[in-house]
KEKE-3310 file (N, C-alpha, C; in steps of 0.2 Angstrom, whole numbers, plus 5000, padded with zeros to 4 digits):
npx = (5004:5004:5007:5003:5012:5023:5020:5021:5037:5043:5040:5045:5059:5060:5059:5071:5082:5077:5082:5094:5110:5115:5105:5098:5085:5087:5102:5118:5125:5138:5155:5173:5187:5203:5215:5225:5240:5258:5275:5281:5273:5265:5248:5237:5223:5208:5199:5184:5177:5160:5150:5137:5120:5124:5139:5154:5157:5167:5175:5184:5197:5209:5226:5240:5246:5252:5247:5235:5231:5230:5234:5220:5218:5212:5221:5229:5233:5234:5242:5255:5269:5282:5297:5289:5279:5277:5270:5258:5256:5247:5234:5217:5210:5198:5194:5201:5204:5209:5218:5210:5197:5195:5201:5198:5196:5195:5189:5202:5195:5197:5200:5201:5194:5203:5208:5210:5218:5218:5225:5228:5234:5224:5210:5195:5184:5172:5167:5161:5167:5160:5155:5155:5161:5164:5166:5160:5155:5163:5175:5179:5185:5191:5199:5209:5224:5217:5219:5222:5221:5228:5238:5244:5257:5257:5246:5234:5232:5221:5220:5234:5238:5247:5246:5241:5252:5254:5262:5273:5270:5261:5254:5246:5235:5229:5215:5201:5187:5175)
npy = (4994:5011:5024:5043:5050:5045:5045:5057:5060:5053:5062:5073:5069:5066:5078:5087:5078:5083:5095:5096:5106:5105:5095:5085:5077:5070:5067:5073:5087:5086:5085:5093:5092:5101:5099:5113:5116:5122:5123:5117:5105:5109:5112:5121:5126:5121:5120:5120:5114:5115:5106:5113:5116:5129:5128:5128:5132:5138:5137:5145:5142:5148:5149:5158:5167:5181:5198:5204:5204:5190:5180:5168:5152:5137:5124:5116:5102:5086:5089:5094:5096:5102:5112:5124:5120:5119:5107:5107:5114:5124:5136:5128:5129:5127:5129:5138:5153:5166:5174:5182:5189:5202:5204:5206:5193:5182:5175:5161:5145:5141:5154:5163:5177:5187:5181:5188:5192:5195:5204:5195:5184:5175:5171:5169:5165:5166:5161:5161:5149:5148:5141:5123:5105:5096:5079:5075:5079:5085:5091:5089:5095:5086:5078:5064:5066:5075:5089:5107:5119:5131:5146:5163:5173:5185:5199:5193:5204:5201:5202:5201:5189:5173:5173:5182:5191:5185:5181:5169:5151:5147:5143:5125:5115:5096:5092:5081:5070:5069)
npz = (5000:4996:5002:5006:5005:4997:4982:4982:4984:4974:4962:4967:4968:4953:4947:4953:4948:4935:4936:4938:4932:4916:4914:4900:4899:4909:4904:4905:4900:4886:4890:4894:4905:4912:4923:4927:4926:4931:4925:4934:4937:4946:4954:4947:4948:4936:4921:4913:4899:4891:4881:4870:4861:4855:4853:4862:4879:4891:4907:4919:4933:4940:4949:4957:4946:4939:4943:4935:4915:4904:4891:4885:4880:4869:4864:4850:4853:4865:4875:4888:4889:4899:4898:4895:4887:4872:4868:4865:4855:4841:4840:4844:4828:4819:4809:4800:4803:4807:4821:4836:4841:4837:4825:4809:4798:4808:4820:4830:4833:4847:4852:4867:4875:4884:4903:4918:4932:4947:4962:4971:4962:4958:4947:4937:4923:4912:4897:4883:4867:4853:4838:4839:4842:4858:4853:4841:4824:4811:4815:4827:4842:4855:4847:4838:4843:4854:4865:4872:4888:4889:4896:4897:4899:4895:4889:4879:4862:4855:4840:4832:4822:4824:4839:4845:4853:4866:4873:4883:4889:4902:4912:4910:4904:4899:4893:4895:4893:4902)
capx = (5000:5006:5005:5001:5019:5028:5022:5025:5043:5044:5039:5050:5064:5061:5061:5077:5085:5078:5084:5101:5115:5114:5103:5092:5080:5093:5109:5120:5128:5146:5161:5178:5190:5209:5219:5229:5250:5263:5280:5286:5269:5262:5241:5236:5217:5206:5196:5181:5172:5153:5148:5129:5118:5126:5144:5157:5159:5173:5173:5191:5196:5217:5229:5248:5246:5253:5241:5235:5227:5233:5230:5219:5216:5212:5224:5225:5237:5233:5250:5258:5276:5285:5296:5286:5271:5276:5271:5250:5254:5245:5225:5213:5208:5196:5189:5207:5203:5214:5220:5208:5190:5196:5204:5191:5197:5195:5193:5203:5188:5201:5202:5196:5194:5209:5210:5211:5219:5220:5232:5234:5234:5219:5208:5191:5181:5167:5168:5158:5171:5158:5153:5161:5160:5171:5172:5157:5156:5171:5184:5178:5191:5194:5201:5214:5228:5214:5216:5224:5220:5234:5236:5250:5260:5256:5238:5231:5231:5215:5222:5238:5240:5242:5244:5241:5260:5252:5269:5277:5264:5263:5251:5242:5228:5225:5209:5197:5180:5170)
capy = (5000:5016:5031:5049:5055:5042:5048:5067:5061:5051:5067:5077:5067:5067:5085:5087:5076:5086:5102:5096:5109:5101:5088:5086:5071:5064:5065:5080:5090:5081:5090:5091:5096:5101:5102:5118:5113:5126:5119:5110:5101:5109:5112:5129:5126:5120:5122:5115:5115:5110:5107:5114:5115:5134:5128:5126:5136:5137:5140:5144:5147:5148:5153:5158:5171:5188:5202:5207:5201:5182:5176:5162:5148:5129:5123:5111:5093:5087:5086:5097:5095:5107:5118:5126:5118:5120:5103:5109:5116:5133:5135:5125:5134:5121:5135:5139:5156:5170:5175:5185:5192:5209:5204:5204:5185:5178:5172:5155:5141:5141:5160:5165:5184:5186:5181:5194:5191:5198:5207:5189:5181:5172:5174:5165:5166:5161:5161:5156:5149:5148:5135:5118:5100:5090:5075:5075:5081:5083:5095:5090:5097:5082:5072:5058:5069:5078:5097:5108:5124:5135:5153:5163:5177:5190:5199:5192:5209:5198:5204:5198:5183:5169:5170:5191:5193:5182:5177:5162:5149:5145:5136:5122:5107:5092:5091:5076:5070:5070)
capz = (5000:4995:5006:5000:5003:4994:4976:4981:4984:4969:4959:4969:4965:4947:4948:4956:4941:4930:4937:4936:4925:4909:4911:4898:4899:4912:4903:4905:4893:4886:4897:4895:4911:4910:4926:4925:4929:4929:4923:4938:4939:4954:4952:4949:4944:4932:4915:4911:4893:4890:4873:4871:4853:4852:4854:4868:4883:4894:4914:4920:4938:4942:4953:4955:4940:4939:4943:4928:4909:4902:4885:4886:4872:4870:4860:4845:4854:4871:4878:4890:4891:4902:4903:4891:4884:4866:4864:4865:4848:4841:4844:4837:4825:4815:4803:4797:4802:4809:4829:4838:4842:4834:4817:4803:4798:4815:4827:4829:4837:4855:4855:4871:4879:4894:4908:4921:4937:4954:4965:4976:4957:4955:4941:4935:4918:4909:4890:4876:4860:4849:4836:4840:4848:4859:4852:4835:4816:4805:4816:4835:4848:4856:4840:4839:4849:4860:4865:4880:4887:4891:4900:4893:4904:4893:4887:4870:4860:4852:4834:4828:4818:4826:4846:4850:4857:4874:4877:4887:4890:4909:4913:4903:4907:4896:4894:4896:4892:4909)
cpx = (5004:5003:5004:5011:5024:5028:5022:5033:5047:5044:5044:5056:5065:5063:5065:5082:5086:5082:5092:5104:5115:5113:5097:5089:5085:5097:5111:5124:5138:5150:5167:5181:5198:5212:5226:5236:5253:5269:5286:5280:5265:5254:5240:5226:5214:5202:5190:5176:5166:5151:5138:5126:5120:5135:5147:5159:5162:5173:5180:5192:5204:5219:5236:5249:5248:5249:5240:5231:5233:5231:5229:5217:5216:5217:5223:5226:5236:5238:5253:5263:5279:5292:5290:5280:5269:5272:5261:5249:5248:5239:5225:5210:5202:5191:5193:5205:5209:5213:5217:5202:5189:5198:5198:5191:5199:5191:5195:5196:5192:5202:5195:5197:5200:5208:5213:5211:5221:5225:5234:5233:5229:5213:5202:5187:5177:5167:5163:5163:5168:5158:5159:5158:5165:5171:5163:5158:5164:5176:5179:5187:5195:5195:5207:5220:5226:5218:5220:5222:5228:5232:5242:5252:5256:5248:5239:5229:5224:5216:5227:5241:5246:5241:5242:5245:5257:5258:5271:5268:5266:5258:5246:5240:5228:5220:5206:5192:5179:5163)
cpy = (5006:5023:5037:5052:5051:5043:5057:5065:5056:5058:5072:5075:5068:5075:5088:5085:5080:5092:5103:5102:5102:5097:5091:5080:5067:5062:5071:5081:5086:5085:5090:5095:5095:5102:5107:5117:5119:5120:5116:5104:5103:5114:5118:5130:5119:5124:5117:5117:5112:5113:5108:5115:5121:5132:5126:5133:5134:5143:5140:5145:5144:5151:5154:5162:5178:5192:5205:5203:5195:5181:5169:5157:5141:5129:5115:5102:5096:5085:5094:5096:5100:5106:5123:5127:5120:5112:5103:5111:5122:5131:5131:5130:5127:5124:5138:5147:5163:5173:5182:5187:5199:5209:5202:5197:5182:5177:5165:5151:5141:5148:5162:5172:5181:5187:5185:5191:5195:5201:5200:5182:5176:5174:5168:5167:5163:5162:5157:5155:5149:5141:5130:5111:5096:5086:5072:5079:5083:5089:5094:5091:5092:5074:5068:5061:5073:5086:5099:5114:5126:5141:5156:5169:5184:5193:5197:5202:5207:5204:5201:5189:5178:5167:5177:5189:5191:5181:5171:5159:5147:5143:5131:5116:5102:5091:5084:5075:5068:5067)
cpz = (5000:4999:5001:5000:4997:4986:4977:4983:4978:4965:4962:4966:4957:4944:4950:4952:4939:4929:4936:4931:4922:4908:4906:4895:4903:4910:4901:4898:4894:4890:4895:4901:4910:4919:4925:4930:4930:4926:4926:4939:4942:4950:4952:4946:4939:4927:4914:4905:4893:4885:4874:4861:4850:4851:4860:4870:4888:4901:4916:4927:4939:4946:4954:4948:4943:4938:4934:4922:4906:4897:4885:4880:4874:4862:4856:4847:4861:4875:4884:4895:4893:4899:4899:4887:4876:4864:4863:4858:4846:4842:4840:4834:4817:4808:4800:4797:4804:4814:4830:4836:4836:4828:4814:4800:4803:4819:4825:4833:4844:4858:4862:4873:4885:4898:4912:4928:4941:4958:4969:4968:4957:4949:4941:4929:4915:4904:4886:4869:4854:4847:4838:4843:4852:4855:4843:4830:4815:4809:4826:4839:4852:4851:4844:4845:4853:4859:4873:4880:4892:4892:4899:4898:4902:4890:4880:4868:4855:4844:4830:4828:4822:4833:4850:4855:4865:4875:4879:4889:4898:4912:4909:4906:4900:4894:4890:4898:4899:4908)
residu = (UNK:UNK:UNK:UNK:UNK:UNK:UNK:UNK:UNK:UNK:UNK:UNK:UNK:UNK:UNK:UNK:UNK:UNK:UNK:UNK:UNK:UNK:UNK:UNK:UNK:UNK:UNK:UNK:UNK:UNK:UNK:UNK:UNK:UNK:UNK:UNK:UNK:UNK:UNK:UNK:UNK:UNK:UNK:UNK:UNK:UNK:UNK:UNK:UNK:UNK:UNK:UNK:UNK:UNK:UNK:UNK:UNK:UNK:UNK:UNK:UNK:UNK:UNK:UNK:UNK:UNK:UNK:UNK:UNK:UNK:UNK:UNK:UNK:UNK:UNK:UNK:UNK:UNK:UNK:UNK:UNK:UNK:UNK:UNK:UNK:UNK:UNK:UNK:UNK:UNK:UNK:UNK:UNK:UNK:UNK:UNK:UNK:UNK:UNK:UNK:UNK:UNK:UNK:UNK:UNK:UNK:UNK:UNK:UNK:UNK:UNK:UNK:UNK:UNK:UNK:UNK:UNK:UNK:UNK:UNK:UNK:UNK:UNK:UNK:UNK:UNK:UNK:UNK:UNK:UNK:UNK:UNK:UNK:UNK:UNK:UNK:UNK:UNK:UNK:UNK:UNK:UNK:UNK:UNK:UNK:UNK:UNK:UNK:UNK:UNK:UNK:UNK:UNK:UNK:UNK:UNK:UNK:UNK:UNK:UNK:UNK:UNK:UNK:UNK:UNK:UNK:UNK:UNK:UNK:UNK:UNK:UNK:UNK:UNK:UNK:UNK:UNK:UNK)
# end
């Protein structure tokens, strides 16, 4: 026998589900997350993308950063070999288009607006990249050698072809499906 509370907490529950971030019909939206390294290793944050039907947006939050603006990007190889992090390779750019929100032929698909850190170096962001999927149709972000988000010392000048003069890469995440 069924009491009266027990389908009000059945419904409840359903409703709780549904309310979930990005669930929709009880499966959330795809994810990716990067832990953010410096170039002895040590954890300075994360990254995480969620793919939606407008594209992919990008929630960043870091720490150990010089007060000030960071050029941010997902880049195109998911490796992050210190000391340097050249082995991330340049944005993805999967629209072969050109560096920056501001040049007329551009933006690359990884260009993100900078990150802008604090006087005790912390920094957080929320981003939309635009069109894109992690890991479907013909130029998904996480392909065969996957994707990293990196944080560069210097500000993106969101204009010049192909990294806006961000400078030294210094910190960089892997990123992996979630």
């Amino acid at each position: 026998m069924m009491t009266s509370s027990k389908p009000a907490l059945l419904v409840l529950c359903a409703l709780l589900v549904a309310a979930q971030p990005g669930a929709v019909m009880g499966k959330a939206k795809p994810r990716a997350v990067a832990d953010l390294v410096d170039a002895a290793g040590k954890s300075h944050g994360r990254a995480i993308l969620t793919e939606s039907a407008d594209g992919l947006s990008l929630v960043v939050k870091a720490t150990g950063l010089a007060a000030g603006a960071h050029g941010l990007h997902v880049h195109a190889i998911g490796k992050c070999d210190a000391p340097d992090f050249a082995s991330a390779g340049g944005h993805w750019n999967p629209t072969a288009h050109q560096h920056g929100h501001k040049n007329p032929q551009g933006p690359h698909g990884g260009d993100a607006p900078n990150l802008v850190a604090d006087a005790h170096g912390k920094a957080k962001a929320r981003s939309w990249l635009g069109a894109g999927a992690l890991s479907a149709g013909a130029a998904p972000l996480l392909d065969a050698d996957g994707a990293a988000v990196v944080i560069h010392a210097d500000p993106d000048d969101e204009m010049t072809d192909p990294s806006g003069k961000s400078g030294k890469r210094v910190l960089c995440g892997v990123l992996k499906a979630r």
